[in-house]
N, C-alpha and C positions, 0 to 999 in steps of 0.2 A: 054312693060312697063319696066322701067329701074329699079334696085337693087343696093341699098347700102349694101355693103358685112359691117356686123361689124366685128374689128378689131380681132386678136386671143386671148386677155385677156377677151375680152368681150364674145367668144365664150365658151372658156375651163375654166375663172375664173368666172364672172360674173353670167351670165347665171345658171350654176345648183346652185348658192346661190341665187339667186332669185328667183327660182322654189321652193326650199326648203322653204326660210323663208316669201316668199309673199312679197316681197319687192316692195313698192311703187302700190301694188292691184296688184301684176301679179300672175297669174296661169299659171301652166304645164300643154303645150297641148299636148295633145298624138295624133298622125295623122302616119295610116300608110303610109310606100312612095310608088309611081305612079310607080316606075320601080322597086324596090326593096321587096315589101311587109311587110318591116324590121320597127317597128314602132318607132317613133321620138318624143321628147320632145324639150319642148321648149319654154323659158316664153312668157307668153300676158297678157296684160288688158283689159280683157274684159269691154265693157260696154253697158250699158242699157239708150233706147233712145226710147221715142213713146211707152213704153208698151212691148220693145221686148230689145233682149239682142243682141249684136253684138261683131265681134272680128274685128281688123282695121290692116292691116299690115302698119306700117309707114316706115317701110324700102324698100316699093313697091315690085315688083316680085319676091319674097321670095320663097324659095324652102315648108315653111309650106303652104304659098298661092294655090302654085299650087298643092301639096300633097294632099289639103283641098278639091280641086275643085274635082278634081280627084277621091276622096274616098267620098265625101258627105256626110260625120259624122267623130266622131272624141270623144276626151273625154278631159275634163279639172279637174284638180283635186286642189284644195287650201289645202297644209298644213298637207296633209296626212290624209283627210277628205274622205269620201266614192266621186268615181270618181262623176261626172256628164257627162252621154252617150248623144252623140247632133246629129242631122243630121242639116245639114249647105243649105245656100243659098245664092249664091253670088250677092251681088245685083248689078240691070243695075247702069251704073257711073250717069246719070242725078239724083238718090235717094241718093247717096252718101255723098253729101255736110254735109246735116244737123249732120248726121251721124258722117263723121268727127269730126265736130265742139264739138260735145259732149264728143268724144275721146281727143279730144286734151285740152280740158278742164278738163278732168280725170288726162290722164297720164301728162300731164303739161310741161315742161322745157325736160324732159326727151325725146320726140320727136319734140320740138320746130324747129330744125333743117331743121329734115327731112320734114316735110311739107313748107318750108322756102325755101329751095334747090330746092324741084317739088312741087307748090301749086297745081295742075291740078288734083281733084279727080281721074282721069281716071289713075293714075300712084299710085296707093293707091288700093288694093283689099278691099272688103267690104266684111263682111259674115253675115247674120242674124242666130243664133244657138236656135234649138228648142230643149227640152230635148227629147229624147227619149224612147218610152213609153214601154221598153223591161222588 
C-alpha cells in the first residue's frame, strides 16, 4: 500500500493543535509502536457507520496503520476528556467502501485529495474500534 508522508508543518505545527483543540472532529490516538514500544499520538476522525465506529487512514500505509494492526487496541482521547480504551479490527478491503464514503463525508475537503490521488479502498486501511471493557 502506498503513503503520503505530510509535509513537516503539518507534522510538528498542525498536528498537536489539532489533537489539543479538536479541530475539524479530530481526536488523539494513542497506539503504541510495533518496534519501539514507545507510544504515539496522532490526530484522526473518527467515524461512526452501521452502528459501529471506525478510524480511516486517508494518507494509506501510515506508521499509526500499521502500529494499530500490530498492537490491536489503542486509546483516543477528545479535548482532555477521560481517554477511550478500544481494541481495533482491520477490516477485509471488499467492506471498506461504504466505510470510506462516510469518512469522507465527515472529514470532507480536508482528505479530498487523498482519496482523489488513490481511489482504491485497498490503499486506505480500515479499523472498526470497540471500547474496551477494562
Amino acid at each position: 500500500m502506498p503513503y503520503t508522508r505530510p509535509p513537516l508543518f503539518v507534522r510538528r505545527v498542525f498536528n498537536p493543535i489539532a489533537m489539543r483543540f479538536g479541530i475539524s472532529g479530530t481526536e488523539a490516538l494513542a497506539v503504541r509502536g510495533r518496534r519501539t514500544g514507545a507510544v504515539h499520538r496522532v490526530p484522526v476522525i473518527p467515524v461512526d457507520h452501521g452502528g459501529a465506529r471506525y478510524l480511516v487512514s486517508p494518507r494509506g500505509e501510515t506508521d499509526w496503520a500499521r502500529n494499530l494492526r500490530a498492537a490491536g487496541e489503542g486509546e483516543l482521547r477528545f479535548r482532555r476528556r477521560e481517554p477511550l480504551r478500544f481494541r481495533s479490527t482491520e477490516l477485509p478491503v471488499a467492506e471498506r467502501a461504504p466505510v470510506i464514503a462516510a469518512y469522507r463525508a465527515v472529514a470532507g475537503r480536508a482528505v479530498k485529495s487523498f482519496f482523489e490521488a488513490r481511489p482504491d479502498p485497498a490503499d486506505h486501511p480500515v479499523f472498526r474500534i470497540e471500547a474496551r471493557g477494562d
